[in-house]
ChimeraX commands (.cxc) that place a marker at each C-alpha (Angstrom):
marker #1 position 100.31,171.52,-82.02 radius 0.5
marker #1 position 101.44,168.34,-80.88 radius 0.5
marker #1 position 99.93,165.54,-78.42 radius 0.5
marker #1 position 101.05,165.25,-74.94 radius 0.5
marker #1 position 102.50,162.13,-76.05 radius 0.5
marker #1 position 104.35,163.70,-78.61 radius 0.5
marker #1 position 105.63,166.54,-76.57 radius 0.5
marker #1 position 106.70,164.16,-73.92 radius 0.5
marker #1 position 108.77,162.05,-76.92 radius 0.5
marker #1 position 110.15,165.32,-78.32 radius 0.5
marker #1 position 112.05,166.14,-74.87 radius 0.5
marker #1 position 112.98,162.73,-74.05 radius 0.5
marker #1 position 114.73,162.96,-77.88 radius 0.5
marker #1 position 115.51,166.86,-76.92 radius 0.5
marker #1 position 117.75,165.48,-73.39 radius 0.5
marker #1 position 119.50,162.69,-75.50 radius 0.5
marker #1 position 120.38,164.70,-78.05 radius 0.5
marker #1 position 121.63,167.34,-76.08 radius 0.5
marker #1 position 123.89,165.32,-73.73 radius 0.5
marker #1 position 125.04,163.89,-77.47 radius 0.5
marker #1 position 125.88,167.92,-78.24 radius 0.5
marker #1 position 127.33,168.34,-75.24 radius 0.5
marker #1 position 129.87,165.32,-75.25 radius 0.5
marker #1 position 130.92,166.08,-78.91 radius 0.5
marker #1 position 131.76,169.70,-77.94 radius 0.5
marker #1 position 134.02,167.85,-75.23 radius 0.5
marker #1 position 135.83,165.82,-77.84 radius 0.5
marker #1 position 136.27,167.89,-81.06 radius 0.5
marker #1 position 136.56,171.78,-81.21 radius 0.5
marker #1 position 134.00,173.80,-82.41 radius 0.5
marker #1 position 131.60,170.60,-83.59 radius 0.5
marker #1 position 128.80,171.29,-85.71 radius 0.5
marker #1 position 125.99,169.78,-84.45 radius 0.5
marker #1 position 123.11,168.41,-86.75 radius 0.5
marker #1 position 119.36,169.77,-86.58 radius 0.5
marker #1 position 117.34,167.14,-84.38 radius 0.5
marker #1 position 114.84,167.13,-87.10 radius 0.5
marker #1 position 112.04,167.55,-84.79 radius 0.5
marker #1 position 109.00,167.71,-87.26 radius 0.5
marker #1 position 110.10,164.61,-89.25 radius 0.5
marker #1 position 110.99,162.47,-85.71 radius 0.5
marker #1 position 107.28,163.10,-85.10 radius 0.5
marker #1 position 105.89,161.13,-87.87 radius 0.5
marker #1 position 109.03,158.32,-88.40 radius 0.5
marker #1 position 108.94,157.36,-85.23 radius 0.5
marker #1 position 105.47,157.46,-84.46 radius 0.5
marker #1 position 105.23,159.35,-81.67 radius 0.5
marker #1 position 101.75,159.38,-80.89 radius 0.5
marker #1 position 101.83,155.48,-80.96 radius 0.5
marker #1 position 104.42,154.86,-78.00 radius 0.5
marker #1 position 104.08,153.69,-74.86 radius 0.5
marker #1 position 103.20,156.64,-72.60 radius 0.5
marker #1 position 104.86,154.48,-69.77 radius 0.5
marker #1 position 107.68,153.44,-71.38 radius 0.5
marker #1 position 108.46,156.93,-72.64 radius 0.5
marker #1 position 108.07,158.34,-68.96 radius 0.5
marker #1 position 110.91,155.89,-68.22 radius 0.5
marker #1 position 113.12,157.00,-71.13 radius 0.5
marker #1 position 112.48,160.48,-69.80 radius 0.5
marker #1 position 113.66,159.73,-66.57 radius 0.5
marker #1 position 116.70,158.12,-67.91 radius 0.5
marker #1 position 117.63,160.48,-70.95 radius 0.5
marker #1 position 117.23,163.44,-67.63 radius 0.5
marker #1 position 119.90,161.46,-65.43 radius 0.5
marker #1 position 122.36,160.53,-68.14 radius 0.5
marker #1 position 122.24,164.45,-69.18 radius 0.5
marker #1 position 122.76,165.37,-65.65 radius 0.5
marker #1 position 125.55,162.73,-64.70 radius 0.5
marker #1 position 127.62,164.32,-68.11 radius 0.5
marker #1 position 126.62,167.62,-66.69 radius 0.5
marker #1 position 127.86,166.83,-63.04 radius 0.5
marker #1 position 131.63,165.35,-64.41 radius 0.5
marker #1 position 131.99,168.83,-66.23 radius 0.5
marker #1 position 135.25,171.54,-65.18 radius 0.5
marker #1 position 134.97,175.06,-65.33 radius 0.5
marker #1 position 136.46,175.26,-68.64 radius 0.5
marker #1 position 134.04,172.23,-70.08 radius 0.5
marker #1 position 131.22,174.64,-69.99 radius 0.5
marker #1 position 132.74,177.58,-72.45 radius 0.5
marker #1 position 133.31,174.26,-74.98 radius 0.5
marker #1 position 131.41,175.77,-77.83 radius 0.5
marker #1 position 129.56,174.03,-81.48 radius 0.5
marker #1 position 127.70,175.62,-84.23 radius 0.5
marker #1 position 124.01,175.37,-83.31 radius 0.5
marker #1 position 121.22,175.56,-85.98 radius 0.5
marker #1 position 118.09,176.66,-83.80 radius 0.5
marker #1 position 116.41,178.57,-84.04 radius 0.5
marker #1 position 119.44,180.53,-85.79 radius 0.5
marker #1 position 123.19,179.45,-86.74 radius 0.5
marker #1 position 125.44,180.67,-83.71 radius 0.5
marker #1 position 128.51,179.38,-81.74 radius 0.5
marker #1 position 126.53,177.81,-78.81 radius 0.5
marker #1 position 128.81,176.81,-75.30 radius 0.5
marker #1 position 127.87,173.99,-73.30 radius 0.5
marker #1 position 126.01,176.32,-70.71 radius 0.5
marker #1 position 123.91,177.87,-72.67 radius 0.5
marker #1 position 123.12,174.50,-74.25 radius 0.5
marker #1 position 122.07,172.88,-70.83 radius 0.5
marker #1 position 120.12,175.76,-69.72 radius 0.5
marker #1 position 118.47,175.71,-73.27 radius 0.5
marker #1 position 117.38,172.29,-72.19 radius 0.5
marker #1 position 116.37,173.02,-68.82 radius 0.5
marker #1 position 114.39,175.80,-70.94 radius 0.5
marker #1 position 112.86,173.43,-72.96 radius 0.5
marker #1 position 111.11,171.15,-70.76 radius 0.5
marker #1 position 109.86,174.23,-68.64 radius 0.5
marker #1 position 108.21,175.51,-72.17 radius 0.5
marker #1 position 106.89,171.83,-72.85 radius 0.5
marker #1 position 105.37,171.15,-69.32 radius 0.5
marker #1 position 103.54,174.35,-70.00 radius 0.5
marker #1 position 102.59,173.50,-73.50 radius 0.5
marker #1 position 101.16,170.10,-72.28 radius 0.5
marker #1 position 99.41,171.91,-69.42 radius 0.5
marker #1 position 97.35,174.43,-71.21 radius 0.5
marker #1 position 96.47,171.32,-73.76 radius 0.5
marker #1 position 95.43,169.31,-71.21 radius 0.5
marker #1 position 93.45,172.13,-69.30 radius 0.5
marker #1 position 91.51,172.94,-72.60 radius 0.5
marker #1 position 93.11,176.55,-72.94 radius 0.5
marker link #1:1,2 radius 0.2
marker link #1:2,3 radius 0.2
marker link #1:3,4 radius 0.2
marker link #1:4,5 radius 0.2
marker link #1:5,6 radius 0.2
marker link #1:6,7 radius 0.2
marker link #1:7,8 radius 0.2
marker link #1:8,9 radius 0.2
marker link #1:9,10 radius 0.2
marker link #1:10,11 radius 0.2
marker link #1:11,12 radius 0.2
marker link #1:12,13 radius 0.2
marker link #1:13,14 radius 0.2
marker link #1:14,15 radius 0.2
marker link #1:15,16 radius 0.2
marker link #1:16,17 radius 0.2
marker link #1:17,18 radius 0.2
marker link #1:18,19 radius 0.2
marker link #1:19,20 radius 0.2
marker link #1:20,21 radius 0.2
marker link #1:21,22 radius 0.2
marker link #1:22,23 radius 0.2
marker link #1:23,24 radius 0.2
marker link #1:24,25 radius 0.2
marker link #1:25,26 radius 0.2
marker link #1:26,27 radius 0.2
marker link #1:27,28 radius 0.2
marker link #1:28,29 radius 0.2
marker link #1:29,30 radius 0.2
marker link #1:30,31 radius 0.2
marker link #1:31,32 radius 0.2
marker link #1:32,33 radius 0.2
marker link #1:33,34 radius 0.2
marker link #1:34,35 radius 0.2
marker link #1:35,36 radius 0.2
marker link #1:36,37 radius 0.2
marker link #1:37,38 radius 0.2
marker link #1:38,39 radius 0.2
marker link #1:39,40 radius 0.2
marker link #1:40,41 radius 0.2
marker link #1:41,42 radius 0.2
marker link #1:42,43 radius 0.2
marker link #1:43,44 radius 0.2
marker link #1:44,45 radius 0.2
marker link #1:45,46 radius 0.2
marker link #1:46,47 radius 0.2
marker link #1:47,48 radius 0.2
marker link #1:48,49 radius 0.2
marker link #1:49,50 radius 0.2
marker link #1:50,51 radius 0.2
marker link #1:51,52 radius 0.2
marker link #1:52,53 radius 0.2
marker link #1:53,54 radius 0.2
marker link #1:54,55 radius 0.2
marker link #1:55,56 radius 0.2
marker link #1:56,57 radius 0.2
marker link #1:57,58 radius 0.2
marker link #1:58,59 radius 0.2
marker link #1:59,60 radius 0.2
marker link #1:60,61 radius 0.2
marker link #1:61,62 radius 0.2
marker link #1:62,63 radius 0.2
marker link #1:63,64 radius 0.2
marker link #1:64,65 radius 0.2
marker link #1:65,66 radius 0.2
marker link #1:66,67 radius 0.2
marker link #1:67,68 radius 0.2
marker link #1:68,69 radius 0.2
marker link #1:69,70 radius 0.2
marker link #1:70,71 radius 0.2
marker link #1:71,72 radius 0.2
marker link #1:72,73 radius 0.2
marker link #1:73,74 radius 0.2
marker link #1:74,75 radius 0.2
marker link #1:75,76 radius 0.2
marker link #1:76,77 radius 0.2
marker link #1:77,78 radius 0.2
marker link #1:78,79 radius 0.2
marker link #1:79,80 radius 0.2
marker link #1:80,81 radius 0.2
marker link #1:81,82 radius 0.2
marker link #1:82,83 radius 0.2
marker link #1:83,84 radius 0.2
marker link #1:84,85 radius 0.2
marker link #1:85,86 radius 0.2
marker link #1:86,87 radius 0.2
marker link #1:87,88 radius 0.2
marker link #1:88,89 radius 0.2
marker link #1:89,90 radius 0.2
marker link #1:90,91 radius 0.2
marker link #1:91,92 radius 0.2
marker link #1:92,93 radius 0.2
marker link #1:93,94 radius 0.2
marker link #1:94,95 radius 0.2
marker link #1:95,96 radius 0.2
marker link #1:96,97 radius 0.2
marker link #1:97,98 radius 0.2
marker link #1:98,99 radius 0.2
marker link #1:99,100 radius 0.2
marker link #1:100,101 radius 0.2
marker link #1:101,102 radius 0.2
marker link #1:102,103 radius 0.2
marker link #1:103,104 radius 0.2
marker link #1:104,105 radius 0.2
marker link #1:105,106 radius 0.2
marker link #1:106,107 radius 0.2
marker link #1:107,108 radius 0.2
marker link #1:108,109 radius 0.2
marker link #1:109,110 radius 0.2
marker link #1:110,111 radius 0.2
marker link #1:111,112 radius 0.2
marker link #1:112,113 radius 0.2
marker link #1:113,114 radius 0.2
marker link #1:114,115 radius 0.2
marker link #1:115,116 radius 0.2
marker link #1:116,117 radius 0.2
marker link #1:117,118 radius 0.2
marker link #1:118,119 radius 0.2
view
């Protein structure tokens, strides 16, 4: 179990990685996209010693850069597809990658919640 600190890094690394998936779908056919390495970012970039304010800000902007590439998308944009390693190796298309992000922060608000409640 992570920190809320460390949750709140994960998904500000989860949105810029995603609008990084997202884009290269856009420019190359059928990308494969590279694991986020979410255990190791933990530790190397020392999570649990950032700024909670700073991170906060880095949220907000990782959340409107992912939603301005998201808003400049056609219909056909969103059936771009890549090969996507989590939690198992499947074509993935842009859709389902956004609303596995939207997902994602729903799942990590609650995580952080039920930490910070003492559940």
């Amino acid at each position: 179990m992570w920190s809320p600190l460390e949750y709140a890094c994960h998904y500000r690394d989860v949105l810029r990685v995603q609008r990084e998936r997202i884009l290269l779908a856009l420019k190359k056919d059928k990308p494969e996209f590279a694991s986020m390495r979410r255990e190791e970012r933990v530790i190397e970039e020392r999570y649990n010693e950032q700024d909670p304010a700073a991170v906060g800000v880095e949220i907000a902007v990782a959340a409107d850069e992912l939603a301005s590439a998201l808003e400049r998308l056609g219909d056909k944009d969103w059936l771009r597809e890549g090969e996507y390693h989590y939690p198992a190796t499947q074509m993935r298309n842009v859709e389902w990658i956004a609303r596995h992000t939207v997902h994602e922060g729903v799942h990590h608000i609650m995580d952080v919640e039920r930490q910070l409640s003492g559940s």
